[in-house]
N, C-alpha and C positions, 0 to 999 in steps of 0.2 A: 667375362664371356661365359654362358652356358652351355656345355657341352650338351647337352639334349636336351636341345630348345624344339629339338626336332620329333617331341614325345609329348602322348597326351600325358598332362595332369590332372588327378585328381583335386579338386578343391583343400580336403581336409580331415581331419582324423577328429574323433571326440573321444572324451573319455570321462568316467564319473565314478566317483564310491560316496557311500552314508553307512554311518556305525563302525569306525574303524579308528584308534589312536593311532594309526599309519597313514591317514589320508595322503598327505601330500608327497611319501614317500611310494606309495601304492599308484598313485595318479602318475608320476617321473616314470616310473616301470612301463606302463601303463601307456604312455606318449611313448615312451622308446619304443615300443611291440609296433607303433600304428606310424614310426617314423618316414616309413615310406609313401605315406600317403601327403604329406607336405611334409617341407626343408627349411620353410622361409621365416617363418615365426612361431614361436612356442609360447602357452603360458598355462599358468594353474591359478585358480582362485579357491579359497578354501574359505570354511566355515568353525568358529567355535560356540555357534548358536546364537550368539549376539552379533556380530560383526562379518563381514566380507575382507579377506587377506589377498592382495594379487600381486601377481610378475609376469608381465609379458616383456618379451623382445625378441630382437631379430635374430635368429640362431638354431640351430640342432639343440636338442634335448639337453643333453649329456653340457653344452657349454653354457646354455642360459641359466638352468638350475644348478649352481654352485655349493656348496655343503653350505656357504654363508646364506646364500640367497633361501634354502631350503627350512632352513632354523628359524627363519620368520614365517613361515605359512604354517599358523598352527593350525588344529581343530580336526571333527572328526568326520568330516565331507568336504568332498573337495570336486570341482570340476576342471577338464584340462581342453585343451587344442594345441594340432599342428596344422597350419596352413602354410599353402600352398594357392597365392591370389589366383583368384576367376574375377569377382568381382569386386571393386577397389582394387589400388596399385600393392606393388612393393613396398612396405615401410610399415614401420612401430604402430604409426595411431593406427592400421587395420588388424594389428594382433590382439588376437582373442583367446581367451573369452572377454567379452566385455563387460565390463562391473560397473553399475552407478547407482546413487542415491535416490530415490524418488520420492514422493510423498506417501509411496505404500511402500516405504521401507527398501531396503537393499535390495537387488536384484543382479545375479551373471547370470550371460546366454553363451551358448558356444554353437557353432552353426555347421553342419557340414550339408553342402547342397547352392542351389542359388535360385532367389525368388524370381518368378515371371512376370511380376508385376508389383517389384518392389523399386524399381524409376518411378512407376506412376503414385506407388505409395508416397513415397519419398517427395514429388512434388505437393502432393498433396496436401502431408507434414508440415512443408518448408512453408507455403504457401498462407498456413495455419500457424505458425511461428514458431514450427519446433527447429533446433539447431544443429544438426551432425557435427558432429568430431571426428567422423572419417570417413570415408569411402565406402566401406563395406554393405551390403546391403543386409547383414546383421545387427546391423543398430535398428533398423526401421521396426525389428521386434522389442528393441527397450521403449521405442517412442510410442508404440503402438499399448504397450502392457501401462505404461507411465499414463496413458491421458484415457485407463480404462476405469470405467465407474462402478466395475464390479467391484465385491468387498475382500472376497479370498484371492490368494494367490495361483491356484489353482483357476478359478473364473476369472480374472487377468489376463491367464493364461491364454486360455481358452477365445479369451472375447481377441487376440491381438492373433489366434490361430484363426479364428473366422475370419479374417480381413485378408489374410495373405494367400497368393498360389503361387503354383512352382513347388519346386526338389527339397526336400529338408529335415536331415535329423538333429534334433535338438536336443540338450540337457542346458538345464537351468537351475539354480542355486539361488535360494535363498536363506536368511540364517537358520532356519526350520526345515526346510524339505529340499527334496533333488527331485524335479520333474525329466523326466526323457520321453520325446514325442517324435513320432515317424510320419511323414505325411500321409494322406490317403493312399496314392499309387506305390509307396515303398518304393521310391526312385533311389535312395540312398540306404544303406545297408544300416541297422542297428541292434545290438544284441545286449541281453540279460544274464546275466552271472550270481555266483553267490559266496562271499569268503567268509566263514562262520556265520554272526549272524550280522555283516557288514552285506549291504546288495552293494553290487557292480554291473553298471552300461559299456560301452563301447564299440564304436565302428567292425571292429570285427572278433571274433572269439580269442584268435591266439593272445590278444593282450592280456585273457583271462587266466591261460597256461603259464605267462608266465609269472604270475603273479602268486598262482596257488587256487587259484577261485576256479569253481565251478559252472563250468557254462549253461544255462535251464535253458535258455530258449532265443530263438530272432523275435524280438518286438516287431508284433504284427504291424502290417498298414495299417494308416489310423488311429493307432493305440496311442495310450497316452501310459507310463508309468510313475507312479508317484512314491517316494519312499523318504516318511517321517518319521519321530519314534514313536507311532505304531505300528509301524510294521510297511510293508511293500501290500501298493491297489495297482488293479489296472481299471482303467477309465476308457471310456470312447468317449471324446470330443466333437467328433465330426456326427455322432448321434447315429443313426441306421443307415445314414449313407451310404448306398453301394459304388463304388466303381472297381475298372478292372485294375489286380494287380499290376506294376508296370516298375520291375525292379530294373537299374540298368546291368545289361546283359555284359557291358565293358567290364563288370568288377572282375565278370570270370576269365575275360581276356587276357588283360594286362593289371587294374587297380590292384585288386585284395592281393594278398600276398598266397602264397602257392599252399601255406598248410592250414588256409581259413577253410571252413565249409559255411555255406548261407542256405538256410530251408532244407537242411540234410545230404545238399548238392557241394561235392568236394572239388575246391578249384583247381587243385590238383587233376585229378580224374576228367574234369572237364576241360583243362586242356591239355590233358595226352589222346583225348578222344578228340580234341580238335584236331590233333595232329592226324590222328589216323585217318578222319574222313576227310583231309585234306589230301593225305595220300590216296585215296579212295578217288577222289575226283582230280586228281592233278599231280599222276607219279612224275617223275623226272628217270629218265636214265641216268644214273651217276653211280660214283664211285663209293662215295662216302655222304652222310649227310650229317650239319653242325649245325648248331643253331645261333642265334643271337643272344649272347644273356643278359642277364639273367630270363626275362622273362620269354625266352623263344624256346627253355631246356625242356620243358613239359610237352610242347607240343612238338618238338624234334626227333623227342623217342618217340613217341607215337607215330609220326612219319615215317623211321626208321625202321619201327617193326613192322607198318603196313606194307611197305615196298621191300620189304626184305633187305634192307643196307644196312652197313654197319655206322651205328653210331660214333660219332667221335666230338671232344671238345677244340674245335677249329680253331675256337678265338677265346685267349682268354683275358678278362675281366679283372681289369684292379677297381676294389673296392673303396680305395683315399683319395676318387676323384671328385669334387665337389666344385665348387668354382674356381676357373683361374683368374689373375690378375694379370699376369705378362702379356705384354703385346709378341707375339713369335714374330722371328721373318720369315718374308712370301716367302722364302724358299722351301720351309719347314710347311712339307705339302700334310693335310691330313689330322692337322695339331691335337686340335680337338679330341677326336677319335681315338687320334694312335696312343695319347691320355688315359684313355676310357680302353680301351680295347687292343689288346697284341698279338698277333697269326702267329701259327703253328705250323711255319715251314714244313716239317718232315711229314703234318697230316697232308697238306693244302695242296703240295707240289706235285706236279703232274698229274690230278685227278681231277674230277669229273665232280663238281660240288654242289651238292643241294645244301641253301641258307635256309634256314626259318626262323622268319622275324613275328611276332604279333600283331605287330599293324607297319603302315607307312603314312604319314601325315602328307610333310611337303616335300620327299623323296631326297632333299640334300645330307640324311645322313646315311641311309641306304646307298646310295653313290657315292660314300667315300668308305662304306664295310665291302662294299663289292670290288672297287678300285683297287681296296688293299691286299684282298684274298687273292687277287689276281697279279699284282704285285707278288706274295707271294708263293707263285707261279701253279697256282691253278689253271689248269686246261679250260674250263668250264665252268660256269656259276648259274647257276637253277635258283630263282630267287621264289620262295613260297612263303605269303602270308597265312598265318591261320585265325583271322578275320577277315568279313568280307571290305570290299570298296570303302574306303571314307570318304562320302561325296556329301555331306553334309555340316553344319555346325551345330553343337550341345549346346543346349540353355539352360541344363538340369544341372551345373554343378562342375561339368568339365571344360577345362581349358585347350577351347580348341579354336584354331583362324579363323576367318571369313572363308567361306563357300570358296572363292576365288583364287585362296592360297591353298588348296585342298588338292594335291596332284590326280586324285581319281577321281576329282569334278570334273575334271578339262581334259582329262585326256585314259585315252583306252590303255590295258593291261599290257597290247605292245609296245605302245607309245612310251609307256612306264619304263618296262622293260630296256628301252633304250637309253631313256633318260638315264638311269639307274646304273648302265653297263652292262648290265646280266643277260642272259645267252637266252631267257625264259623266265618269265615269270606269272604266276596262278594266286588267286586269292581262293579263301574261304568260301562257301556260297553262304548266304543268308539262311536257306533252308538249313546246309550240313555246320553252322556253329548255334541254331535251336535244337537240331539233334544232339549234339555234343553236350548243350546245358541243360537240358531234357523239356525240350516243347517250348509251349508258350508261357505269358505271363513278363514279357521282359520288354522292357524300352529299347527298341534299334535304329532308335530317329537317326542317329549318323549315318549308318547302312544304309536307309530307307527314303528318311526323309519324312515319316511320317511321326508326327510331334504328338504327344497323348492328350497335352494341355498350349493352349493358346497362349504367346508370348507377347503379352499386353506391350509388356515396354519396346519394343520393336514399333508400332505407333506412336508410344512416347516418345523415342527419338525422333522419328520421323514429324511430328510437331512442332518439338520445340517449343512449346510455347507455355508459359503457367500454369496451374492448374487452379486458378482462384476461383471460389463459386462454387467447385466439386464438391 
């Protein structure tokens, strides 16, 4: 049973070094930094210039990579993943990176994002007789790079990046080189580091801190990084292609972790500023306000100082909750939660309580943080998100319901409101969390509804039928 099955997921973490006798030891570091961004499977594949070394399995960092396990990935590049399924299930055969042989020699991809038209790739493949080994729609890049007739690795590359659209940071590994390539819109976050003269990629910066490395830059949209031993190029692939920036605006919400910054914009800062134009447009009268943790602590002081209340930690967070196996009895109201999250009596009691949470998916875990605060003998629960409505589904990479299980699809902020227990509740606008992240440039198809890039495979399902001929 998942205790917060009731929260968006991010897809996946990537990670890469080239030039280092610590590859795989740097890469384990490296996956830990970016842990939060998937739980479900971990792996490294490394390089001693000849050959590709891997271990993937189902697990947290720290259990998969064993001192044993880690004494076999030798060499001095290496690439890693934490996933967290979007696309393909739960299970082994979709952990990545995925590493195979082909006839233009060895290749690992590690994927974070999800393609839009990698069903109809996929059929297309199958159709043609290529054969998956898993679910994922990161293999359609080994199938795609496998039956490409250019001669370098790099135009490979290149020719299997022209065929795909949709969300996607990639690093790649062959026994020669580490490619990292961001899609045109920069839907998914990727960054460039540098540990002596080892380069380092990765989903978001802090994995560079803690490693020792040097953060240089965010890999722009569309860039392509290549680092051989000659040294570190940057390439454009996609040729003078313009289109608009379209990062998703969710990293600053909830994904990235609080001490990342992306494009010089500090997730931190942009949500304690969410919080305060939350309090800007939807004070609450109360007593105290608390937030949800971890990820509601940023945007709570900033509430707090905008309305003048004093902050307090209402509920607090044990960190050793991951999956449970016991079945509880009905009696044991709350199981889940009370798990994850414990009230603060002496704050909660008798007062007048503003909650901030970051988002609300399907509103059943919100209705049992509310129930319990008031359990707690809270007078009043003022429930504030600081994003706006999610009336929509992600196709870029997050794991989010169908439109139908979306509680702010169907039903208005009072209606929630009730649902929920809470005496009030106010979201984000759409305008006051672009002010927060500063302006435009950001994908808010959940908020909106309005998609950047057309979701081919949504026809593909809707067909059904082969793709022979294509």
């Amino acid at each position: 049973m998942r205790i917060d099955d009731d929260h968006f997921h991010d897809q996946c973490g990537v990670f890469g070094v080239f030039g280092s006798e610590e590859a795989a030891n740097l890469t384990y570091l490296g996956l830990h930094s970016l842990q939060h961004r998937g739980q479900e499977t971990a792996g490294i594949v490394t390089s001693n210039g000849k050959q590709l070394f891997v271990h993937r399995d189902m697990g947290l960092v720290q259990d998969v990579f064993t001192p044993e396990v880690m004494d076999r990935l030798p060499g001095t590049r290496a690439i890693g993943h934490v996933r967290y399924s979007t696309s393909g299930g739960s299970h082994v055969k979709n952990a990545q990176p995925i590493a195979v042989d082909s006839g233009h020699g060895s290749i690992a991809v590690a994927h974070n994002g999800n393609l839009t038209n990698g069903l109809y790739l996929r059929r297309k493949l199958e159709a043609e007789g290529s054969i998956f080994s898993s679910d994922s729609d990161t293999e359609v890049f080994v199938h795609l790079y496998a039956r490409s007739r250019q001669r370098t690795t790099i135009d490979r590359v290149s020719d299997a990046l022209s065929q795909v659209e949709g969300a996607y940071s990639l690093v790649f590994l062959s026994p020669d080189e580490l490619v990292a390539v961001r899609d045109p819109h920069g839907f998914r976050p990727l960054c460039l580091g540098q540990l002596g003269d080892a380069y380092v990629v990765a989903s978001e910066p802090p994995a560079f801190e803690l490693i020792g490395a040097e953060f240089i830059r965010d890999v722009e949209p569309g860039e392509m990084i290549v680092v051989d031993k000659f040294g570190m190029r940057s390439l454009r692939p996609f040729g003078d292609r313009k289109v608009e920036r379209k990062m998703c605006i969710f990293e600053y919400v909830y994904f990235a972790r609080p001490d990342a910054t992306f494009d010089g914009i500090s997730v931190y800062e942009s949500r304690k500023r969410m919080g305060r134009v939350l309090g800007r447009e939807a004070p609450a009268d109360v007593d105290v306000v608390i937030p949800v943790p971890d990820s509601g602590i940023a945007a709570a002081l900033g509430y707090a100082e905008e309305i003048g209340k004093p902050f307090e930690l209402g509920l607090i967070r044990s960190h050793y909750v991951g999956r449970t196996f016991i079945e509880p009895q009905q009696s044991i109201r709350h199981f889940g939660v009370r798990l994850k999250l414990h009230p603060l009596r002496k704050i909660l009691e008798g007062k007048r309580v503003a909650v901030i949470d970051d988002s609300i998916v399907r509103g059943t875990t919100s209705r049992k943080i509310v129930r319990m605060i008031r359990d707690a003998g809270a007078k009043e629960v003022h429930l504030r998100i600081s994003s706006p409505p999610t009336t929509w589904p992600c196709f870029y990479g997050i794991d989010t319901p169908r439109r139908d299980e979306l509680i702010a699809a169907k039903h208005t902020p009072e209606e929630v409101a009730s649902y929920v227990l809470a005496d009030s509740l106010a979201y984000l606008s759409v305008e006051g969390l672009h002010e927060a992240v500063g302006g435009s440039g950001y994908c808010n198809a959940c908020f909106t509804g309005n998609y950047p890039l057309e979701i081919r495979d949504q026809r593909e399902e809707r067909r059904q039928l082969p793709l022979v001929g294509v």
